[in-house]
Every structure is written in C-alpha cells, then in structure tokens.
C-alpha positions as CSV (number, residue, x, y, z in Angstrom):
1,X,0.0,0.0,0.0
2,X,1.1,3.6,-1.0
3,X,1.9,6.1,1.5
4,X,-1.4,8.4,0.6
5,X,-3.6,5.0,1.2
6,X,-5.9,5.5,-1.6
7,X,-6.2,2.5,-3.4
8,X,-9.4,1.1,-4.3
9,X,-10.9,4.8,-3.3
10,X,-13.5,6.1,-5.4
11,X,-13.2,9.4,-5.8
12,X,-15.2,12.1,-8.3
13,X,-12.7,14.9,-10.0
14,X,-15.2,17.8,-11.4
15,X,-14.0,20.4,-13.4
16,X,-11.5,19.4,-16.5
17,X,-11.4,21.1,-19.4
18,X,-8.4,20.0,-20.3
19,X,-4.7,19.5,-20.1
20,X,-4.0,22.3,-18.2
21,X,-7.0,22.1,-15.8
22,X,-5.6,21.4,-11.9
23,X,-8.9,19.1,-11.8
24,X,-6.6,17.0,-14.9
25,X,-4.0,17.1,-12.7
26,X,-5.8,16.5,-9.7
27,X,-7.3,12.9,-11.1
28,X,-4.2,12.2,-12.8
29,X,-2.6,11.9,-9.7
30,X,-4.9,10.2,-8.2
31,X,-4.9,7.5,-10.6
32,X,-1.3,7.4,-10.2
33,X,-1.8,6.2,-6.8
34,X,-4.4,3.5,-8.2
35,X,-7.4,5.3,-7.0
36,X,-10.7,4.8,-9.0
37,X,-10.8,8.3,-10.7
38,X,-14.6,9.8,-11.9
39,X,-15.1,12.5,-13.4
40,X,-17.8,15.2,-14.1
41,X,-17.7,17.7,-16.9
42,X,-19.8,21.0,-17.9
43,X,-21.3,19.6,-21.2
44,X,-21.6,17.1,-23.6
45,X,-18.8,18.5,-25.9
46,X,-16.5,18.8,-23.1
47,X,-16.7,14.9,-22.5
48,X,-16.0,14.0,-25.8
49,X,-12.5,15.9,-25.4
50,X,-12.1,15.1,-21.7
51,X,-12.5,11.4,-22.1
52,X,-9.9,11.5,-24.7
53,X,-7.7,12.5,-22.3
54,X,-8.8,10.2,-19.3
55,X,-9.8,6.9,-21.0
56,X,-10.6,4.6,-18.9
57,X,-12.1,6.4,-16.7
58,X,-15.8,6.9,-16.3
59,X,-17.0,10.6,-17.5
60,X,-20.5,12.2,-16.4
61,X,-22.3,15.4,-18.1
62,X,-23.3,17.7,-15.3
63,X,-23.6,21.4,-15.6
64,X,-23.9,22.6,-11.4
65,X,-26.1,25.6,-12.1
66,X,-28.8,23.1,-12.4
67,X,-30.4,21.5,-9.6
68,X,-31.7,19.0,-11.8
69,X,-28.2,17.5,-13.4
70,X,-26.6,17.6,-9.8
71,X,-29.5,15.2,-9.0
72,X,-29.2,13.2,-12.3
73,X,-25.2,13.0,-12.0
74,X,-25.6,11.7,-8.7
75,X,-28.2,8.8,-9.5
76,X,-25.9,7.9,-12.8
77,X,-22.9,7.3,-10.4
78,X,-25.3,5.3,-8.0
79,X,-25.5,2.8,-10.4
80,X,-22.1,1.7,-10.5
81,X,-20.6,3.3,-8.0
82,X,-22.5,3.3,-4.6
83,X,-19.9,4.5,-2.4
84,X,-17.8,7.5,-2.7
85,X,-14.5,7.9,-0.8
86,X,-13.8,11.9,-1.9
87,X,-14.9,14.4,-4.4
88,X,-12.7,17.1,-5.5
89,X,-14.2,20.2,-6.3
90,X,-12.9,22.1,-9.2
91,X,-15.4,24.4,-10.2
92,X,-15.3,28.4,-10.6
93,X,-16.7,31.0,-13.4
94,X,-16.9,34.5,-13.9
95,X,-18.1,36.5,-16.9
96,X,-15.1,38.6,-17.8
97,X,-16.5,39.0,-21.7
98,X,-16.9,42.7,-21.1
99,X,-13.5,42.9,-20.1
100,X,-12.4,45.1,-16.7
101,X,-14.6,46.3,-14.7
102,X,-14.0,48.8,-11.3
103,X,-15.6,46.5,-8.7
104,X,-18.6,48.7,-7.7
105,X,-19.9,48.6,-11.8
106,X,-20.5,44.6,-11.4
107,X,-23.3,43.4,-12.3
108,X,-26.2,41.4,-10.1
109,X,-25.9,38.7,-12.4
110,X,-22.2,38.5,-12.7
111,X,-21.6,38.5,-9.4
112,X,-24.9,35.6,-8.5
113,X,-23.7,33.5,-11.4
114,X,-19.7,33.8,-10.0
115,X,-21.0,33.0,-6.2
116,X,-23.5,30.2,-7.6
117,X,-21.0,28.5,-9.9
118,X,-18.2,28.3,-8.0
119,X,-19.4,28.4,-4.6
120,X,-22.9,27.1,-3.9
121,X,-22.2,24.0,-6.3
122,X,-20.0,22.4,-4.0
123,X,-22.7,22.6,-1.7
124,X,-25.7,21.2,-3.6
125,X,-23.1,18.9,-4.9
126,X,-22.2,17.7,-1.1
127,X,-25.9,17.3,-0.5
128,X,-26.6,15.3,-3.8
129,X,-23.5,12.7,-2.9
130,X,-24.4,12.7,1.0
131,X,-26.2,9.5,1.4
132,X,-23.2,7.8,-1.0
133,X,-20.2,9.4,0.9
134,X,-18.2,6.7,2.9
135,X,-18.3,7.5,6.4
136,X,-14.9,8.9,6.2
137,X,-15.1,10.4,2.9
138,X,-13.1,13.4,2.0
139,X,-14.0,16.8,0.1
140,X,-11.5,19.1,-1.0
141,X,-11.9,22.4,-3.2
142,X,-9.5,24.8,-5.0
143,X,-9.4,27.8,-3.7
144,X,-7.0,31.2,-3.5
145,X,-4.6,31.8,-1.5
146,X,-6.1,35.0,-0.3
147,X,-9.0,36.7,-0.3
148,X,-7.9,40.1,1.4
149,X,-5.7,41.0,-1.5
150,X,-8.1,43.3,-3.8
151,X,-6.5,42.4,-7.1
152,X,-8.8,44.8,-9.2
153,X,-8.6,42.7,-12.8
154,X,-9.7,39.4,-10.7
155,X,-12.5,41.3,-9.4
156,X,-15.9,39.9,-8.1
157,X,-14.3,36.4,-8.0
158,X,-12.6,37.4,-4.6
159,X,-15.5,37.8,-2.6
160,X,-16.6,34.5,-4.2
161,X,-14.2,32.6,-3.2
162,X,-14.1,34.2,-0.1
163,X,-17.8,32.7,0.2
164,X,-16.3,29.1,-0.7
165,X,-13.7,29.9,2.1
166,X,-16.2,30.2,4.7
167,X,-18.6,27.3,3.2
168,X,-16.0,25.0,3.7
169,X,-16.2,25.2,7.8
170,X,-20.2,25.4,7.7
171,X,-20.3,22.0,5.5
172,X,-17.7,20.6,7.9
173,X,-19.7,21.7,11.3
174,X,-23.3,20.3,9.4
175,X,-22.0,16.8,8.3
176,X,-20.0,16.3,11.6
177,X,-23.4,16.0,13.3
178,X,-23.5,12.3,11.2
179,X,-20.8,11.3,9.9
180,X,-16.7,12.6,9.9
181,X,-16.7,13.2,6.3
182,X,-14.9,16.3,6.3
183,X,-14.0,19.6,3.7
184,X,-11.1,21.0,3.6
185,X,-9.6,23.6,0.6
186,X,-6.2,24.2,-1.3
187,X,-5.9,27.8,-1.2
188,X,-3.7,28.1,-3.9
189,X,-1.4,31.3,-5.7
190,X,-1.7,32.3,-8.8
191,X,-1.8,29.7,-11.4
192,X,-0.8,28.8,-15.5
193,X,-4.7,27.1,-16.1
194,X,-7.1,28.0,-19.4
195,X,-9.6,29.6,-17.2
196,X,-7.2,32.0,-15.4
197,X,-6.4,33.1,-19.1
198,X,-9.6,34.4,-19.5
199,X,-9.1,37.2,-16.4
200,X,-7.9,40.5,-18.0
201,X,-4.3,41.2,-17.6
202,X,-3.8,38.3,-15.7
203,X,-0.6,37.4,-17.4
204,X,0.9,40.8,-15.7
205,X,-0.5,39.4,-12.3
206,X,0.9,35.9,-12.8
207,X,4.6,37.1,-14.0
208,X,4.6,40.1,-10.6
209,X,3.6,36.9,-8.0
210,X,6.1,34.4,-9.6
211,X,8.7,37.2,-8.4
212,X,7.0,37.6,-5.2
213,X,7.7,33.9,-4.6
214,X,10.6,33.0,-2.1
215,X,12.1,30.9,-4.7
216,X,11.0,32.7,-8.0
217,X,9.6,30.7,-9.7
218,X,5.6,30.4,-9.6
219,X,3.2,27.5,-8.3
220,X,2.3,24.2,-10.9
221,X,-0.6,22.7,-11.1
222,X,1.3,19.8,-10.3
223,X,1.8,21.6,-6.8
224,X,-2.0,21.7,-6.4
225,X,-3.1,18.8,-7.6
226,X,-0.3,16.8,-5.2
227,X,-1.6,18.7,-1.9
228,X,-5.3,18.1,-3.3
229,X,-4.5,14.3,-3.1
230,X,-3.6,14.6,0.5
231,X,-6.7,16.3,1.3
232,X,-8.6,13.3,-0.4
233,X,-6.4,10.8,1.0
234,X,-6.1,9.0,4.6
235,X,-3.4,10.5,5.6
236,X,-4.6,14.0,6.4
237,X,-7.9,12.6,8.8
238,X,-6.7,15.2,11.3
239,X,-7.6,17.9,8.5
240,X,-11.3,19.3,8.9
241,X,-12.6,22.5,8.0
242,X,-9.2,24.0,7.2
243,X,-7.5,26.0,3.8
244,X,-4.2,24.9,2.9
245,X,-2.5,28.2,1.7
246,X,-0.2,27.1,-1.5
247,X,1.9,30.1,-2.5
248,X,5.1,29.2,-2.8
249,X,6.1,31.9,0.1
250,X,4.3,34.4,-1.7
251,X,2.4,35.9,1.2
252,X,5.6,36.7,3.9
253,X,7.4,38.3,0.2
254,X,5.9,41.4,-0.8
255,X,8.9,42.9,0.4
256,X,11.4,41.5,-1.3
257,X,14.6,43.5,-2.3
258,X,14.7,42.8,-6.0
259,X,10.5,43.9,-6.2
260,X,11.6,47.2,-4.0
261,X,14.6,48.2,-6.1
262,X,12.9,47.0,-9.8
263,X,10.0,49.9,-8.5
264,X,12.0,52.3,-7.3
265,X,11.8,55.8,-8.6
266,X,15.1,57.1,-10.7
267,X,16.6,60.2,-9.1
C-alpha cells in the first residue's frame, strides 16, 4: 500500500477542461496512486474531449447551475458506484466578456452567477452525494490563496471565493453531526490554467507573484493537484474545515529586495 492510502478509493474529479485544468492534474494523480478516478464535466462537448484524455475512466455530463443535473449525475454514479471515498471540487466561473470592470460597476448577475457557480455547487453537490459518501469520505476544493488581497482585474471572484472559504467550515460543522466526512480547501497562488487566461491582464499578475515567490519561480498545477490528493487521501484525517494556503512563500514576500529596487523611482 502507498503512503497516501488510496487504493481502491472512489473518488469524483469535477471540473477538466483540459490539459492544463488542476482538476486533470488533480485525477491524474490520483490515478497514479491507483485510486478509481470519476469525473464530471460541464457539457456534452466537453466529455467527448475530456475522455480523450482520461480513458478509462468513467466521464458524467453535469452542468452545477442546475439543480436537476446535480440530481441526475448523482443517480448515474449510483448505479455503479454506490460508495464515494472523496470528491474534488474544481469548479469556478466569472463572466469577464466585457472585459475590466471597477468592482462597484459589477453586475447582479455577474456577481450571483460567480457566487453560484463556484461556490454554492459544491454545496448542492455535497448534499446530492451525502447518502453515497463513505463515512470517512473526504471533500477538498480549490481555492485562492487570499481573499484580502483586492486584485482589481480578478475582481468579483474574490469575494466568491471568499464565500467558498467560509462554506467550507459550515459544511464541515453540518456533516459532523452524522458522519466525519470532512471539507477542507487548497488555497492556492496564482496559477498557468485556461480559465485563469480568460481574467484580463492576468498574465501581468501571474509574471509580478512568480517574483514575489521565495524561490521565483511560480506554483504548478502539479503543486496543487499533489496537496489536493492529500486532502482526499487517509493520511490527512486530522484535516477538517481547514485552507491549505499554496503560494510558494508568496504571502511573507511582498517585500522582497529585487521587487523594492525594480520599483524604485530614478533620481
């Protein structure tokens, strides 16, 4: 038996796109460590691609910002897989089509669509998969690594991951009063992913926090999708209701000499 002790653990990966999703990463590592990997994709067109990519493994349709598919994806995996040992929650969306906005101009929808996507999904989700969960199942999300830090181009998606932050202890606290299934978060830096390509001048962010890092160079998917396992696995049963922060040393660095001298003003 492996050191992370997940052999033979079902576990449910949501969220590839593709190569370069952490949830790709996250089951691929998983499956290195002989887990049985599902996995749960936005549409139909993404699980042609996606299953390309994970073949053998099992991939199910389920678009969270309907009640009903939640409730349909959970009754598909019923069927063939009645017990769950973990589900990694990989979900997060916000409409940057319009490009930057100043954070007061967002929009109702926006901001309900960001919070419902990639927040309140892993909640409905939890409740969907709460009669299947092994007694000592684990749940782990993706998170940031801070939610105090107003980056202006990232924008509404702060405060909703600041929501997921906080959802995390409140789903830990309501399933402790039946089982010791328990939620926990990687709260990880900045990241190279599709999606984050999408945020307006992200690029700019990504290249100023690899620099910020203790050792300069920034935080892999790889990174994420390792600590994610631990979450799921065994090993970390101590681990309830807590966020993982992932930043390479970003957070004790904003000081750093070579950021300080790079911005300072010619005389």
């Amino acid at each position: 038996m492996s050191f992370l002790e997940l052999e033979g653990k079902t576990i449910l990966v949501t969220g590839v796109a593709n190569k370069k999703s952490v949830a790709y990463h996250i089951g691929k590592t998983l499956a290195e460590q002989n887990a049985n990997v599902l996995y749960s994709v936005h549409t139909e067109e993404r699980k042609q691609s996606v299953e390309k990519l994970v073949a053998p493994s099992p991939v199910y349709v389920c678009d969270v910002a309907k009640q009903e598919e939640i409730d349909r994806l959970a009754a598909d995996i019923a069927k063939d897989h009645p017990v769950l040992h973990g589900l990694a929650h990989s979900i997060a969306f916000a409409n940057y089509s319009e490009g930057f906005k100043p954070f007061h101009e967002t929009g109702r929808e926006d901001f309900l669509q960001a919070v419902d996507i990639s927040c309140y999904s892993l909640i409905a989700l939890a409740k969907a998969f709460k009669d299947m969960f092994d007694p000592n199942a684990s749940v782990a999300t993706v998170s940031i690594s801070t939610t105090r830090m107003a980056a202006e181009n990232y924008g509404y998606m702060g405060p909703a991951k600041a929501a997921l932050d906080s959802t995390i202890c409140f789903l830990a606290k309501s399933f402790s009063a039946f089982s010791e299934v328990r939620f926990n978060s990687v709260n990880a830096g900045l990241l190279k992913t599709a999606s984050s390509a999408g945020i307006p001048g992200y690029i700019d962010s990504y290249l100023h926090a690899e620099q910020a890092t203790l050792r300069k160079r920034g935080l892999t998917t790889q990174e994420v999708a390792g600590a994610m396992a631990f979450l799921l696995s065994p090993r970390s049963s101590g681990m309830n209701a807590q966020g993982v922060v992932l930043d390479a040393g970003m957070a004790v660095n904003y000081f750093d000499q070579s950021l300080i001298h790079k911005n300072k003003p010619k005389s």
